[in-house]
C-alpha positions as CSV (number, residue, x, y, z in Angstrom):
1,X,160.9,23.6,91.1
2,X,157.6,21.7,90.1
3,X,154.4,24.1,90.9
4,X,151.2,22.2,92.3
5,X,149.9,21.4,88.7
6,X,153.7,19.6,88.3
7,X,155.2,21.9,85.9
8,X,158.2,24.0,85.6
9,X,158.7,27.4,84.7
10,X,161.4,28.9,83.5
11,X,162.1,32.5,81.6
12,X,164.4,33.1,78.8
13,X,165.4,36.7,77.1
14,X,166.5,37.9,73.7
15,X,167.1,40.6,72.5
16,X,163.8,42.3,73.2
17,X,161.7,39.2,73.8
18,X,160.5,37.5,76.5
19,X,159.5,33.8,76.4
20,X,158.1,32.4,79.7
21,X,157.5,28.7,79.2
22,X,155.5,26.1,81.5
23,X,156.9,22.6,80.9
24,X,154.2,20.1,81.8
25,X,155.6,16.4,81.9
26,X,154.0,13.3,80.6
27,X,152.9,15.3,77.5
28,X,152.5,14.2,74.2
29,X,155.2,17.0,72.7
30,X,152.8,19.4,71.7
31,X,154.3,22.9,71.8
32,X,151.5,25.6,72.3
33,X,152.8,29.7,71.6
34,X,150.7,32.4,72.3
35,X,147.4,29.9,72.2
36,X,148.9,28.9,69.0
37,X,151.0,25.7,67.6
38,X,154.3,26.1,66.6
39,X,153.6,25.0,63.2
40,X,151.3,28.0,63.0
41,X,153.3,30.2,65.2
42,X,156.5,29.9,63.4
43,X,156.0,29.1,59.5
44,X,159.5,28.5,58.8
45,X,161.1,25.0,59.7
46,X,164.7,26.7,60.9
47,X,162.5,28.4,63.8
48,X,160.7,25.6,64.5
49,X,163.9,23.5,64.8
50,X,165.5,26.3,66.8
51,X,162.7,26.1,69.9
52,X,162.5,21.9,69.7
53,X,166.1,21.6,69.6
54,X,166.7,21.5,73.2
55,X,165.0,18.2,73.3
56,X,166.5,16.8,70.7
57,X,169.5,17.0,72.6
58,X,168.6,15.8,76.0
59,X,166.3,13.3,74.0
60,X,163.3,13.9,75.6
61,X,161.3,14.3,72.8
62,X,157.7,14.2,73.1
63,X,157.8,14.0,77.0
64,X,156.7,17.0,77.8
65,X,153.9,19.7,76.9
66,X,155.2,23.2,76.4
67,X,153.3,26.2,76.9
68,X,154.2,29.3,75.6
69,X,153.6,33.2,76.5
70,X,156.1,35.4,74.2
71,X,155.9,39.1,73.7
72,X,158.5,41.6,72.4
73,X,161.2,41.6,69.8
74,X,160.6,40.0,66.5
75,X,160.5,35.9,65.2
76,X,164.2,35.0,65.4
77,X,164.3,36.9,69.0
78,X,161.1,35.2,70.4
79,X,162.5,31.6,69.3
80,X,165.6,31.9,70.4
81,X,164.0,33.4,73.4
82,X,162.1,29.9,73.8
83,X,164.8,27.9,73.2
84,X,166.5,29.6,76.4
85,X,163.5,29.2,78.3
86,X,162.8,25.5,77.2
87,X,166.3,25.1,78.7
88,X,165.9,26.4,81.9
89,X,163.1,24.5,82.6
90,X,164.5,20.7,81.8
91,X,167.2,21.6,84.1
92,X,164.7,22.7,86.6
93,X,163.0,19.2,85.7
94,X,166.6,17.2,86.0
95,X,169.8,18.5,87.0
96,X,171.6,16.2,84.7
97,X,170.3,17.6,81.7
98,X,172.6,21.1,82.3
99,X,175.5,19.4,80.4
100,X,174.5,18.6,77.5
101,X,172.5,22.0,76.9
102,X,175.7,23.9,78.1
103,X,177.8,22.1,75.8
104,X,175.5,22.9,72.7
105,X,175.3,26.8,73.7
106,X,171.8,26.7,75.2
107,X,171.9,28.0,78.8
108,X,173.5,30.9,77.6
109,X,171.9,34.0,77.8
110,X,172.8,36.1,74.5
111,X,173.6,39.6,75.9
112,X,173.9,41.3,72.3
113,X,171.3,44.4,72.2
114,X,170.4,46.9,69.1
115,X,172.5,49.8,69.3
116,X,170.9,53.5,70.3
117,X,170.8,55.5,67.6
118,X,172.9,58.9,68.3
119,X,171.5,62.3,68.1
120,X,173.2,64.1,64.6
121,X,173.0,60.6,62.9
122,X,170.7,59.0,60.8
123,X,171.0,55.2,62.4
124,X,173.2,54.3,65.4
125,X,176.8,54.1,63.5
126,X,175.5,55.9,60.1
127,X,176.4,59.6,59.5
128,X,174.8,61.6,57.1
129,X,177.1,62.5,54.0
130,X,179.8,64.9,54.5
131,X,180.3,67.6,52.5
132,X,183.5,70.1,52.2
133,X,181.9,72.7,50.1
């Protein structure tokens, strides 16, 4: 779905964080987070690699423009985050694209959460130190 400045937005979750991402074709590849680059953004290269590995696959790199607005969770949630969102929206650009991001893991949405911590306990599985006497 292509909006009326021709770009495609799609959401992805993680953990806490939200990514939503606005794919603009005919780009030069520059990837924009928070009104920041990604360079600046996201210091180390494992990150970086993690948000710009969905064109890598789908070789498409430096096609598009991505815009960025993150909030919640920490780093590795927000990237991962943007990786899923990133996703979305190439399939949203071309259907075709949906297998090889499925086959790599990238359409998924991870479901795993941080535990509730439990009243009596110090952290959510901890328990404080038992004592007999």
């Amino acid at each position: 779905m292509a909006t009326a400045l021709n770009q495609f937005i799609a959401v992805g979750r993680r953990k806490n964080a939200v990514a939503r991402v606005y794919l603009r074709p005919g780009g030069s590849g520059k990837v924009i987070i928070n009104k920041r680059e990604l360079s600046n953004y996201f210091p180390t290269i494992w990150r970086q690699i993690a948000v710009t590995s969905p064109f890598e696959i789908t070789e498409t790199v430096g096609q598009f423009d991505v815009l960025v607005n993150a909030h919640g969770g920490g780093m590795t949630g927000q990237a991962e985050a943007i990786r899923l969102g990133i996703s979305r929206a190439l399939v949203k650009s071309n259907e075709e694209l949906r297998k090889p991001l499925r086959d790599a893991g990238f359409m998924t949405r991870d479901p795993r959460m941080v535990e509730r911590k439990k009243y009596g306990q110090p952290k959510a599985r901890k328990r404080f130190q038992f004592s007999k006497r």
